[in-house]
C-alpha positions in Angstrom: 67.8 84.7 106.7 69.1 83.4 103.4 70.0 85.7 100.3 67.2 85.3 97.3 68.3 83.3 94.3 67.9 86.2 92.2 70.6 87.9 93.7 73.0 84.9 92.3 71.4 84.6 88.9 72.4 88.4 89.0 75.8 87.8 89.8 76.4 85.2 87.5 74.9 87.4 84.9 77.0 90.4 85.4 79.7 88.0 85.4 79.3 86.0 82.4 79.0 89.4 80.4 82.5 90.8 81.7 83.4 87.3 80.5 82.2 87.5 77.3 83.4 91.3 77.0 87.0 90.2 76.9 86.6 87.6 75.2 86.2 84.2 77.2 83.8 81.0 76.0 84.1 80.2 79.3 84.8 80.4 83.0 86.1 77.6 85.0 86.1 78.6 88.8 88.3 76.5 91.5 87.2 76.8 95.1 88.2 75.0 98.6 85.3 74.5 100.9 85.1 76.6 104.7 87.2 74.4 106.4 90.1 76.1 105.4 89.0 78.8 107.2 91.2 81.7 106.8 93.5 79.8 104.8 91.7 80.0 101.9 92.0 82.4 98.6 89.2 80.7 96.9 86.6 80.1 98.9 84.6 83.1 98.3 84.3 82.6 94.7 82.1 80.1 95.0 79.8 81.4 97.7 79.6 84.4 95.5 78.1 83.0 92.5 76.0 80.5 94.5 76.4 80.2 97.6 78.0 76.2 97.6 80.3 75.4 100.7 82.5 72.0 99.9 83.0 71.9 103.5 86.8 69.7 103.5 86.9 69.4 99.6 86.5 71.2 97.0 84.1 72.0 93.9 84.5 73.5 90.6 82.3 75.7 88.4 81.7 76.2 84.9 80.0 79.2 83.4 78.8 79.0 79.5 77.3 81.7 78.1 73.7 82.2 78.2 73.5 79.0 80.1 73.3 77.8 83.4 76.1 77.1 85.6 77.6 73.4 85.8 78.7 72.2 89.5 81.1 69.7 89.8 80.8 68.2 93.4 83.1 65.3 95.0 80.8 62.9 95.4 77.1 61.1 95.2 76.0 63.1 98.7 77.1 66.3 98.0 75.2 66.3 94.9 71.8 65.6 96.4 72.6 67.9 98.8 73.6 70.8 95.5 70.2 69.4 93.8 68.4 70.1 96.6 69.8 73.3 96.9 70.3 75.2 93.7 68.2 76.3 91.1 70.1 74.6 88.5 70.0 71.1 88.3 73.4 70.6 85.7 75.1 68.9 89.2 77.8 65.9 88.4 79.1 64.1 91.6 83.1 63.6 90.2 85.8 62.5 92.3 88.3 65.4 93.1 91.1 63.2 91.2 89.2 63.3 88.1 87.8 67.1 88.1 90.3 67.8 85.3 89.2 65.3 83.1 85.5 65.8 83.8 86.3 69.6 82.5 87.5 69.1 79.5 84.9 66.5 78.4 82.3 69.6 79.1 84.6 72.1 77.4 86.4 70.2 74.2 82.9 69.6 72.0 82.1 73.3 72.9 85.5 75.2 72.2 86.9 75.8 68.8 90.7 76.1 68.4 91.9 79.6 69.1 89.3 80.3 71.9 90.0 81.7 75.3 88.4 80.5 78.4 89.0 82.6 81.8 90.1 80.4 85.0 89.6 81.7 88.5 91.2 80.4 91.6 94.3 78.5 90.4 96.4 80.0 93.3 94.4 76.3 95.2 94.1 74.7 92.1 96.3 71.2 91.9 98.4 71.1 89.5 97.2 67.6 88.0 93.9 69.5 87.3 95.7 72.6 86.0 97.9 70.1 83.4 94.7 68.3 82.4 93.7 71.2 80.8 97.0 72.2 79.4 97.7 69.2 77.9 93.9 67.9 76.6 92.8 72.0 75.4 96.5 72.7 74.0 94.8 74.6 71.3 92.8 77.0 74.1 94.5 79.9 75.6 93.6 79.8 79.2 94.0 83.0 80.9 93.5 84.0 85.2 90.3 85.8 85.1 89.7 86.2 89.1 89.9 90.0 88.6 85.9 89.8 86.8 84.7 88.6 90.6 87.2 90.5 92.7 86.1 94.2 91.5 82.6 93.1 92.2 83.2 91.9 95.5 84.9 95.3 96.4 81.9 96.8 97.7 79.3 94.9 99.5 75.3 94.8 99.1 72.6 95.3 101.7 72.4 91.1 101.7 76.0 91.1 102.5 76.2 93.6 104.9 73.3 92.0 106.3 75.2 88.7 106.9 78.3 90.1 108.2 76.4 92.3 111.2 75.5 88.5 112.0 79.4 87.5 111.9 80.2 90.8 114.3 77.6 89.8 116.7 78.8 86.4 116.9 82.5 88.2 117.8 80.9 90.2 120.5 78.9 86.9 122.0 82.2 85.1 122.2 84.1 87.7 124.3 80.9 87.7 126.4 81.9 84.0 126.5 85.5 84.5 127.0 85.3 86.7 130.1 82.6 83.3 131.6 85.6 81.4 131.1 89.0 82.2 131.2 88.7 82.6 135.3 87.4 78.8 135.0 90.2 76.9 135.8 90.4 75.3 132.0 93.3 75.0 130.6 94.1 78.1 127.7 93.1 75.5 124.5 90.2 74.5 126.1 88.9 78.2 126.6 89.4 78.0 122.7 87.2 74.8 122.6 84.6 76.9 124.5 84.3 79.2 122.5 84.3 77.5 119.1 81.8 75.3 120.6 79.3 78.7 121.1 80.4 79.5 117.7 79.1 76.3 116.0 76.1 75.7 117.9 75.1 78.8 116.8 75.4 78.1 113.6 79.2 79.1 111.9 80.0 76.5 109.4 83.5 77.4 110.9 85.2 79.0 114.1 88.4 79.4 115.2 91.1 81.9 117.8 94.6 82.3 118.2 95.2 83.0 122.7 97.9 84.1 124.1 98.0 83.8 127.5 100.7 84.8 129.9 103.4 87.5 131.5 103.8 89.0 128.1 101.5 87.3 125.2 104.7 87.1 122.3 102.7 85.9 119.2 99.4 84.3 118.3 99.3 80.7 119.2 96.8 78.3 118.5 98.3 74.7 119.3 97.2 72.2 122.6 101.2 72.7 123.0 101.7 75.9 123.1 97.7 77.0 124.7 98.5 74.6 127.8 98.6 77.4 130.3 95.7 78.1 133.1 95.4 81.5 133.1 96.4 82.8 136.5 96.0 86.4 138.3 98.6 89.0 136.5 99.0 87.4 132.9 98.1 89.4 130.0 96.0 88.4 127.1 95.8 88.3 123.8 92.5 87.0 121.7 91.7 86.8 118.4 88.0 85.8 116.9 87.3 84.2 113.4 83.6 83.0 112.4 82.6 82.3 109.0 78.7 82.1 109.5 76.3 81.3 106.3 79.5 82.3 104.5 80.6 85.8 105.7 83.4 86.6 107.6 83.4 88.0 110.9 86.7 88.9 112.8 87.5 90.9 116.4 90.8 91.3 118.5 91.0 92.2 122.2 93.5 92.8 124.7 93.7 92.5 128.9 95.1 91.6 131.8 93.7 89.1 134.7 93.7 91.3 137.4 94.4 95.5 137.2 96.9 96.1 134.0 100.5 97.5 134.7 100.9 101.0 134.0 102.8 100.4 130.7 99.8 97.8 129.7 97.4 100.8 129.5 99.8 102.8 128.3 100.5 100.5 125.0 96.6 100.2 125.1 96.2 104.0 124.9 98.6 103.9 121.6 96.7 101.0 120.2 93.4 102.1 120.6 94.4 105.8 119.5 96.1 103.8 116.2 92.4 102.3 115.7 90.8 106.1 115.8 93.5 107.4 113.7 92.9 105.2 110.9 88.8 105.0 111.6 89.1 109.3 111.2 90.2 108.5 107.5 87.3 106.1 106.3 85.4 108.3 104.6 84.1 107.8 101.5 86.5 109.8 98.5 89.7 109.6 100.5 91.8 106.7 99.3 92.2 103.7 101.1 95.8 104.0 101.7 95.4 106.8 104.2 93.9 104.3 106.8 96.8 102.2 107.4 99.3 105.5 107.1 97.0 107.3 109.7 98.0 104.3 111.9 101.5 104.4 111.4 101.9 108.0 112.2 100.9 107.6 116.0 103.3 104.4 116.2 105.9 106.3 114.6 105.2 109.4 117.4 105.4 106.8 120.1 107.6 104.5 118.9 109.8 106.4 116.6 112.2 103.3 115.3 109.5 100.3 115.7 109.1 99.4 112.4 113.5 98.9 112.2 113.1 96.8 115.4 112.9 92.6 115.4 109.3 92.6 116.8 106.1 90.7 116.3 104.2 92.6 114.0 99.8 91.5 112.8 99.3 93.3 109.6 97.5 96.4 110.0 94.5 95.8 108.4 92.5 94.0 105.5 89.5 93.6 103.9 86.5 91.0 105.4 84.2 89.5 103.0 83.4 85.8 101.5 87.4 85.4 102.4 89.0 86.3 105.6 91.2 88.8 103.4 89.0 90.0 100.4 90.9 90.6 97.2 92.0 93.6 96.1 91.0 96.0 99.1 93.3 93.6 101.3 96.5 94.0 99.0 96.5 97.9 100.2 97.2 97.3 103.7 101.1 96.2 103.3 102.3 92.9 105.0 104.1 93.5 108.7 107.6 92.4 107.0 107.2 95.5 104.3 106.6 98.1 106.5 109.7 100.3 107.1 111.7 98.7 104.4 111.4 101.6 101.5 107.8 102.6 100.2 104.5 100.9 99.8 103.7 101.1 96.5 100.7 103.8 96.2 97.0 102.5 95.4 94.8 104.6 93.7 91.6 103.0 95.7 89.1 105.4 96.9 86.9 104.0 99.7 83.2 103.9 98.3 80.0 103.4 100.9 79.9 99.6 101.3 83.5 98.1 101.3 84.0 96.2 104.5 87.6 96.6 106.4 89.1 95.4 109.5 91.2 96.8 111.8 93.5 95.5 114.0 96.7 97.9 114.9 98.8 96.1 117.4 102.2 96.5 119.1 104.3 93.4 120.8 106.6 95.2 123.1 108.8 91.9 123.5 109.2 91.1 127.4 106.9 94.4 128.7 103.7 94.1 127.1 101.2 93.7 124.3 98.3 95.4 122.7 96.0 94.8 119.6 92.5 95.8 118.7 90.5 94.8 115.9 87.0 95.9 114.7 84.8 95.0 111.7 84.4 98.6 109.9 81.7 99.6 107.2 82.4 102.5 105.3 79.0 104.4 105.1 77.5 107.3 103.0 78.8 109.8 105.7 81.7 107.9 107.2 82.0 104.6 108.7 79.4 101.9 111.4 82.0 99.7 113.5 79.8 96.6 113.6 81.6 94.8 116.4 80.0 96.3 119.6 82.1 94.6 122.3 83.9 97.5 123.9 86.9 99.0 122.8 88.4 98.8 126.0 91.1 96.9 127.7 89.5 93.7 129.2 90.3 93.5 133.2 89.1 89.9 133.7 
């Protein structure tokens, strides 16, 4: 399944006409490869416009108008790889050192004083790159112009969606996986290696969980050190599931308990999963976004009336999935765990449309009693909403 090469040229065109629309001679786009996983901010840029991956390095972009795109690349194999690939053939293999310099010999003949040029992904940008083209285009105003590819990125396609039902099977294969081994006798980190093994050989250009195995799982951990356990009759568990496959995010969270769960493990369950319903009631398209997360909070709040005062562990409610683990714009709605109860989330005005992709993981870490978090890849349909992870929404008895 790949996504046609038209749908990219009509990308970049839509693009290059909000550019030229306010004003830009250019756009210069920044963007780290998949290995950063779900580290990245930039990532997604560049698999948007044309679907490039610089694996462990990085690669930069330049769109002109009415022409087509320039790839800088990091090296001679990488850029018979890109001219294999694309449909443009403007590729220049240029170490990551000298991307700067490289840039502003494309852009200096081209660029008269007084021009703007839009950049997009200097929150990875280093900053010798950045201050190569302060200093060598001192008479070009360069202004952040990630907003022209967030607002498109908003609301996915039928490729998209397409890819990402992929991703969410690939979440629901791994905790068929999970449930194979964590009665194995392996050690807790090399569960994880089992199951980022099954994610790569079938294909994920990157995989990756946080496991928490024990009496009470207190946080996410994904270190040899602190994943070292054998999980034993009794613990409780706590999974998380990232894949990145052909570029699209997919993301699940379970719960359970090796062995029956204690009766205040099914009763945090209960809340959770009751959390999750709450806030899947209010994606409909026309309501605005922030209702989801504030549906959530209301059943905590009943439950747990003073949680959000109290020193707990705390995921973030929600975000959006996309060509980044958290997709601009849709993400910034959901507020981060160490706002919440500390005066008002500022309101957004975003109205969920058919075609926006969320996830939704409400969770509670009852420090020393128990722990319970869910997570589900949501579509938000013409009528309502398609959860695309399958894998039951359940507490797991191993």
């Amino acid at each position: 399944m790949e996504i046609p090469i038209s749908i990219f040229k009509g990308r970049i065109k839509q693009v290059q006409e909000q550019a030229q629309e306010e004003k830009l001679s250019a756009l210069v786009i920044y963007s780290s490869g998949s290995s950063l996983g779900f580290a990245s901010q930039t990532h997604g840029y560049m698999r948007y416009l044309c679907d490039w991956d610089a694996k462990n390095q990085a690669a930069v972009l330049i769109l002109l108008p009415k022409q087509d795109p320039i790839l800088l690349v990091p090296g001679r194999s990488p850029q018979l790889f890109a001219l294999e690939t694309m449909w443009f053939d403007n590729i220049h293999a240029v170490p990551q050192t000298e991307f700067g310099k490289k840039i502003v010999s494309i852009l200096a003949p081209l660029l008269k004083a007084g021009e703007k040029i839009g950049y997009i992904g200097k929150s990875e940008t280093p900053v010798a790159l950045y201050d190569a083209l302060r200093n060598d285009l001192q008479k070009i105003a360069i202004t952040d112009a990630n907003h022209i590819i967030d607002q498109l990125r908003t609301v996915k396609d039928s490729h998209a969606i397409a890819f990402h039902r992929r991703s969410a099977q690939m979440c629901d294969a791994l905790f068929e996986t999970f449930y194979q081994e964590v009665r194995s006798g392996k050690r807790v980190y090399q569960i994880q290696a089992a199951l980022e093994h099954k994610a790569k050989h079938e294909g994920c250009e990157y995989a990756s969980t946080f496991m928490s195995i024990g009496k009470v799982p207190d946080r996410p951990r994904y270190a040899k050190k602190e994943c070292s356990h054998i999980p034993k009759e009794g613990d409780q568990v706590l999974l998380a599931l990232f894949v990145l496959m052909d570029g699209h995010w997919g993301h699940a969270i379970r719960t359970g308990t090796l062995g029956e769960p204690s009766r205040v493990q099914q009763e945090l369950f209960e809340i959770t999963l009751k959390m999750q319903d709450a806030a899947l009631e209010q994606v409909v398209p026309g309501n605005l976004l922030d209702e989801v997360w504030k549906a959530s909070e209301k059943v905590l709040a009943h439950n747990y009336p003073d949680a959000r005062k109290k020193d707990w562990y705390w995921l973030k409610t929600g975000h959006s999935l996309g060509l980044d683990y958290s997709d601009p714009i849709l993400s910034s709605v959901f507020p981060a765990p160490s706002a919440m109860g500390k005066g008002a989330q500022k309101a957004s005005q975003i109205k969920i449309m058919p075609g926006m992709l969320l996830e939704l993981h409400p969770n509670i870490f009852l420090p020393d009693k128990a722990t319970a978090a869910l997570g589900d890849m949501v579509l938000a349909t013409n009528t309502g909403h398609e959860i695309l992870t399958h894998f039951p929404r359940e507490l797991m008895v191993l």
